[in-house]
N, C-alpha and C positions, 0 to 999 in steps of 0.2 A: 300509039302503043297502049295495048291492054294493062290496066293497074298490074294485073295476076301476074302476066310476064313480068313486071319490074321488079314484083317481091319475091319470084320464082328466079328469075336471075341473081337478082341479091345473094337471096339465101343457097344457090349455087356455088354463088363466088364465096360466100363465107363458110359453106360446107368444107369447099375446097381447100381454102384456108388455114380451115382447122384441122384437117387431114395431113393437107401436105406438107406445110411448114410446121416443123417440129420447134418445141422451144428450146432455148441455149439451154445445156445444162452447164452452169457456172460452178463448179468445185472451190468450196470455202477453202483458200489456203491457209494453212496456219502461219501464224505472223512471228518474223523472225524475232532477232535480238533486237529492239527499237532501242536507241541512244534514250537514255533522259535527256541529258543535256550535253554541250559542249561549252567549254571553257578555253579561249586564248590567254598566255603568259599568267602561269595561275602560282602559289605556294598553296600548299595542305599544311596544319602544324595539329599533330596531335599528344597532346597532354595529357597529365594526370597530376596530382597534389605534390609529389616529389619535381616536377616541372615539366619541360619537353621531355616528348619519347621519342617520337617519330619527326619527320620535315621532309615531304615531296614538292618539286618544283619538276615545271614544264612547260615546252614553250606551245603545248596546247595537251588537250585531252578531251577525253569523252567519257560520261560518265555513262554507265550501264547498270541493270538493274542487281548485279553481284558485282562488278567489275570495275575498275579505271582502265581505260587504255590511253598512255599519255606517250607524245613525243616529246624526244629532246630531254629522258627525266634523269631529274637528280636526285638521288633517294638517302637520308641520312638515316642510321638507324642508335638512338643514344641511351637505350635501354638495356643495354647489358653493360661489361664492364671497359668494351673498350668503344669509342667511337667509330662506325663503321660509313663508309660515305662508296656510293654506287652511281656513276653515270651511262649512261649508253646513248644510242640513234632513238628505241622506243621501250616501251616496255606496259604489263599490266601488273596491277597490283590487285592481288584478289585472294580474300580469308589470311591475309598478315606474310602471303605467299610475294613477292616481287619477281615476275617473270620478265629477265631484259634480253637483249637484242640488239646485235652491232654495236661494233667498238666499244666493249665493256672495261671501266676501269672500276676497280676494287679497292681502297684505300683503305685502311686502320691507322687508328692515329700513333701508332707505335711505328709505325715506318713501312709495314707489310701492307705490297702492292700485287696486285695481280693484273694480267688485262688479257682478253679472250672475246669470241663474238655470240656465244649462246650460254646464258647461265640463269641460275633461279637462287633467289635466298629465301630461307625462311626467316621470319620473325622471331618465332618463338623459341626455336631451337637453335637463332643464330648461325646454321647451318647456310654454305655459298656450294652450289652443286654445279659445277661444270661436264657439259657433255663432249666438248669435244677437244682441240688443242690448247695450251696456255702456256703465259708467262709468267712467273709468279719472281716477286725481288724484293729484298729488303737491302738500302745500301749497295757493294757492289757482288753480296750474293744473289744469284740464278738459280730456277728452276723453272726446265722445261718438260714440259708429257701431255697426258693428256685426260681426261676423266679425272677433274679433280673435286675434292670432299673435300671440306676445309671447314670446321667446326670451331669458330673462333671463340668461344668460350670456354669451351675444354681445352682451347689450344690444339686440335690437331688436326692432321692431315693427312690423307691419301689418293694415291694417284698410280697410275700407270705407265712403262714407257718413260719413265723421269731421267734425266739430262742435267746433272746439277755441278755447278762451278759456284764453288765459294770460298772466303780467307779463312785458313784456320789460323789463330790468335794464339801466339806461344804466351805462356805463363811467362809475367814477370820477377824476378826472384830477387 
């Protein structure tokens, strides 16, 4: 075979090539929410000069770059005047916000109990916003409804839909 033919073939085959096979065009996707890290059986304690404020526990989490999303958590909140203490299935915690989730239990250390499966508290405002059904008991007082706002610093409450059974306490004389 003639040289001419081998580099006439060649550059045949790679004319071809470069014609007929187009290149991938590969679309940069934008990268989601990436975990920093993750933590099994963990406590958060956050402080100030006055002592504890705050205390999260869980039997795992993940941290993200705004966010904790933690299972299994246990949330105390000891910066206002009463002690507040939040368990659920899971929950995030993000900008002083606590977002939980399944089998919520609400405690104050005054006796005031709530439990429901979707609710948010705020930090700051001490505010517990429930969206959907609850129970709410102090003792062998009841209250049921639903949409409840429970502002445990001002002390108050509202709801919809309310169901309530409680003792009224006669004056003793």
């Amino acid at each position: 075979m003639n040289i001419n033919y081998f580099f006439l073939a060649t550059s045949f085959l790679l004319l071809m090539v470069y014609f007929v096979f187009k290149p991938l065009e590969i679309k940069e996707q934008p990268s989601g929410d990436v975990p920093l890290f993750n933590i099994a059986s963990f406590t958060m304690y956050e402080l100030n000069t006055s002592g504890l404020l705050t205390m999260m526990n869980g039997s795992a989490a993940t941290r993200y770059k705004n966010r904790y999303a933690v299972e299994g958590i246990d949330y105390t909140d000891n910066s206002k005047k009463y002690i507040a203490n939040m368990k659920s299935k899971s929950g995030i915690y993000k900008d002083d916000i606590v977002y939980l989730e399944g089998d919520i239990i609400y405690q104050r250390e005054d006796g005031l109990t709530f439990q429901t499966q979707k609710a948010n508290y705020n930090k700051k405002t001490s505010t517990a916003v429930v969206d959907g059904e609850y129970l709410l008991y102090r003792g062998k007082d009841r209250v049921e409804g639903r949409e409840l706002r429970y502002n445990s610093s001002l002390e108050t409450i509202s709801s919809q839909d309310v169901t309530a059974k409680y003792q009224i306490q006669e004056r003793k004389r």
